[in-house]
C-alpha positions in Angstrom: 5.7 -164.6 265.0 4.9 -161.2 264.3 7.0 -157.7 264.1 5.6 -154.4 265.2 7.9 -151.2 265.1 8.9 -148.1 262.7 9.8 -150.7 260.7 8.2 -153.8 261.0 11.0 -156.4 259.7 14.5 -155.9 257.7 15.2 -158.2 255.3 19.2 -159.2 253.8 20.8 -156.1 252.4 18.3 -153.4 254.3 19.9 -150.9 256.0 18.0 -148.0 258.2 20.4 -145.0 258.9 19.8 -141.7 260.3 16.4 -141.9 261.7 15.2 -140.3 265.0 11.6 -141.4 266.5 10.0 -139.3 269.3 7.4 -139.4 271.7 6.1 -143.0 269.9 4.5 -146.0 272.0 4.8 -149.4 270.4 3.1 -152.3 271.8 1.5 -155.9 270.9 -1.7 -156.5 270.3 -3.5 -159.0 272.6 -3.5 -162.0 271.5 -1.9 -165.3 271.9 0.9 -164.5 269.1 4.1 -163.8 270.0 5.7 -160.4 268.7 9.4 -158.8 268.3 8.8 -155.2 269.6 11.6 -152.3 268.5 11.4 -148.8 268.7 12.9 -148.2 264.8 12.2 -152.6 263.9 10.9 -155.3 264.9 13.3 -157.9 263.5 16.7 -157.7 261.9 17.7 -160.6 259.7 21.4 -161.4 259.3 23.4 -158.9 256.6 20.6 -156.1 258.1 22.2 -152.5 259.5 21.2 -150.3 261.6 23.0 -147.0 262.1 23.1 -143.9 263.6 19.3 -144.0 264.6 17.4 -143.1 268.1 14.4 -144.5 269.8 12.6 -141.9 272.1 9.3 -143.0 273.7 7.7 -146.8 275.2 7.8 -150.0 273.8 5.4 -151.7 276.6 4.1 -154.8 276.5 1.1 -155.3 278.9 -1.2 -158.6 278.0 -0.6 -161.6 279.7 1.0 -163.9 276.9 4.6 -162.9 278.0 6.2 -164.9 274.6 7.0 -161.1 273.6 10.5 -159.5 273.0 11.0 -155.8 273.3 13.9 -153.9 272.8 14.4 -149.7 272.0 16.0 -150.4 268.7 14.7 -153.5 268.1 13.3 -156.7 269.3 15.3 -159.4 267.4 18.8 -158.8 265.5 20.9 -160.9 263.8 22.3 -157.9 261.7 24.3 -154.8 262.8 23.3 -152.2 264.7 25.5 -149.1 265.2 25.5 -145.7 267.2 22.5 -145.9 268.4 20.3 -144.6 271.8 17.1 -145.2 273.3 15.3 -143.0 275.9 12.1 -143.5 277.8 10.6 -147.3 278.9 11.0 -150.9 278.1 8.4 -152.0 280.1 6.2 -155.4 280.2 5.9 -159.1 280.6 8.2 -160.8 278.5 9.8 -164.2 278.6 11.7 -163.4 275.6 13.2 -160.8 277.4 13.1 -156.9 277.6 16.5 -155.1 276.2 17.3 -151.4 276.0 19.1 -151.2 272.7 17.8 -155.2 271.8 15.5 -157.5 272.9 17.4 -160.8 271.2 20.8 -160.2 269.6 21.7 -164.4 268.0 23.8 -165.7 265.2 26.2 -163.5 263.8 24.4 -160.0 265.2 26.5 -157.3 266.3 25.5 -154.3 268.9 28.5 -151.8 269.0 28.9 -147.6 269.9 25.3 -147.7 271.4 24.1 -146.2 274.8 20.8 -146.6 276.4 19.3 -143.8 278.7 15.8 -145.9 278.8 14.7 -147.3 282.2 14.2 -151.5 281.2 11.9 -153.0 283.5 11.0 -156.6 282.8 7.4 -157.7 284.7 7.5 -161.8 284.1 5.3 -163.0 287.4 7.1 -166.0 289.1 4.0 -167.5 288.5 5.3 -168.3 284.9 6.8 -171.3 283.9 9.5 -169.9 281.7 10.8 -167.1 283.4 13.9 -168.8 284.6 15.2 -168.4 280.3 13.5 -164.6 280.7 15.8 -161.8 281.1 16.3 -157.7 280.8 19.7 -155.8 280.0 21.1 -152.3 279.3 22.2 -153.4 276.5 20.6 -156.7 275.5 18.4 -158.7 277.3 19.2 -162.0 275.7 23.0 -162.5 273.6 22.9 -166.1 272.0 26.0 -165.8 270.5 27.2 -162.6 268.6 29.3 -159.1 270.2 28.4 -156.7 272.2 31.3 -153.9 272.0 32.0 -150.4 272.6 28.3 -150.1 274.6 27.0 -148.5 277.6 24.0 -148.7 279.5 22.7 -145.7 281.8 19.2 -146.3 282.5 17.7 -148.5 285.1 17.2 -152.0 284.5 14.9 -154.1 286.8 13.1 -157.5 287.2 12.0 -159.6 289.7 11.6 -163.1 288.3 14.4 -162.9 285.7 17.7 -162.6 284.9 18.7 -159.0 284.9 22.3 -157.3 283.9 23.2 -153.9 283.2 24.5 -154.6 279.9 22.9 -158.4 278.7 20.1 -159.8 281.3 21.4 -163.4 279.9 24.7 -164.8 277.4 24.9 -168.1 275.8 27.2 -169.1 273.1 28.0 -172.2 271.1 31.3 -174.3 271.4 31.4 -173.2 267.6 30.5 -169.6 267.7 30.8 -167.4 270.8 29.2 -164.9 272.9 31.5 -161.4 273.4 31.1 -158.4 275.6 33.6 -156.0 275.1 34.6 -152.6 276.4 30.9 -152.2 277.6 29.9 -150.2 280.9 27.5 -149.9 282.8 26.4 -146.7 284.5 22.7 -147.6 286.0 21.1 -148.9 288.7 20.3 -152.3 288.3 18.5 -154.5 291.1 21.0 -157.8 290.0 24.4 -157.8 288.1 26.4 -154.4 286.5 27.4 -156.6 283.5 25.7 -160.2 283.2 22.9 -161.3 284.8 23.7 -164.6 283.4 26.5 -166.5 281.7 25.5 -170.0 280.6 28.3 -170.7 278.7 31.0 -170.0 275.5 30.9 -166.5 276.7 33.8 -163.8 277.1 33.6 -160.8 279.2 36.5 -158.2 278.9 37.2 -154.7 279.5 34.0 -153.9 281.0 33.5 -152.2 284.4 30.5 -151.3 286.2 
């Protein structure tokens, strides 16, 4: 794997607070690697924060290894990320799914108090074999497990070969550790589902309206 944003990766105990970035384009290199794109960091490992801080520009992923994640905040959490916005695009092919706030939220990761205003659009061709797993949210494209709480989305989210939700593209939890969406809303146009694109399973939904 590989990270590319403000910051590339956030180790236990790091905590990024306050930070606005403007008019900035992030994107993977082209090659076969795959990368966790984030407008402030790439990845967030658990006991990582992320507060108070906005995203303002692209995160675009345009070569045709779609194994990337992309999200305005960040590409992969399994911290915290609080109070947050992104404006602009969260464009490209991506079978690991393309997320306004978050590409991948898993384990114990948290996304609460956050809005998007960014347009998500996620380009995986039907020609892929994976794009059935793929998805793009508001919110989060992909929730494996973790909350989602106190968010809303109101930018437009779009995809035509993958799951697509205005607040999480695609929610799984475990029989041992759920998947929550909570007092979310979603206030974009979105060419699937206002709130989940997808539930696979061990996931609650409540108090959300579209």
């Amino acid at each position: 794997y590989g990270e590319i944003g403000f910051v590339a990766e956030l180790s236990s105990g790091g905590c990024i607070r306050d930070l606005t970035i403007a008019d900035s384009l992030f994107a993977p290199p082209i090659s076969n690697k795959e990368y966790f794109v984030g407008g402030i960091v790439g990845r967030m490992w658990a006991g990582t924060s992320v507060i108070n801080c906005h995203f303002q520009g692209t995160i675009r992923a345009n070569t045709t290894y779609y194994l990337h994640t992309l999200g305005g905040i960040a590409g992969c959490s399994n911290g915290t990320i609080t109070d947050c916005t992104s404006r602009g695009w969260i464009k490209g092919y991506s079978n690991g799914g393309a997320g306004g706030i978050v590409g991948n939220t898993y384990g114990s990761g948290v996304v609460r108090g956050c809005v998007n205003y960014a347009s998500v659009v996620n380009e995986l061709p039907n020609t892929y074999y994976g794009g059935k797993d793929s998805a793009a949210g508001g919110i989060a494209a992909v929730l494996n497990r973790g909350t989602i709480r106190d968010c809303c989305n109101k930018g437009d989210v779009s995809g035509e070969h993958t799951w697509v939700g205005g607040i999480v593209g695609r929610a799984e939890g475990w029989e041992s550790q759920w998947a929550y969406i909570i007092r979310c809303c979603n206030e974009g146009s979105v060419n699937y589902c206002g709130i989940a694109g997808n539930i696979y399973r061990y996931t609650t939904v409540e108090n959300c309206y579209n």
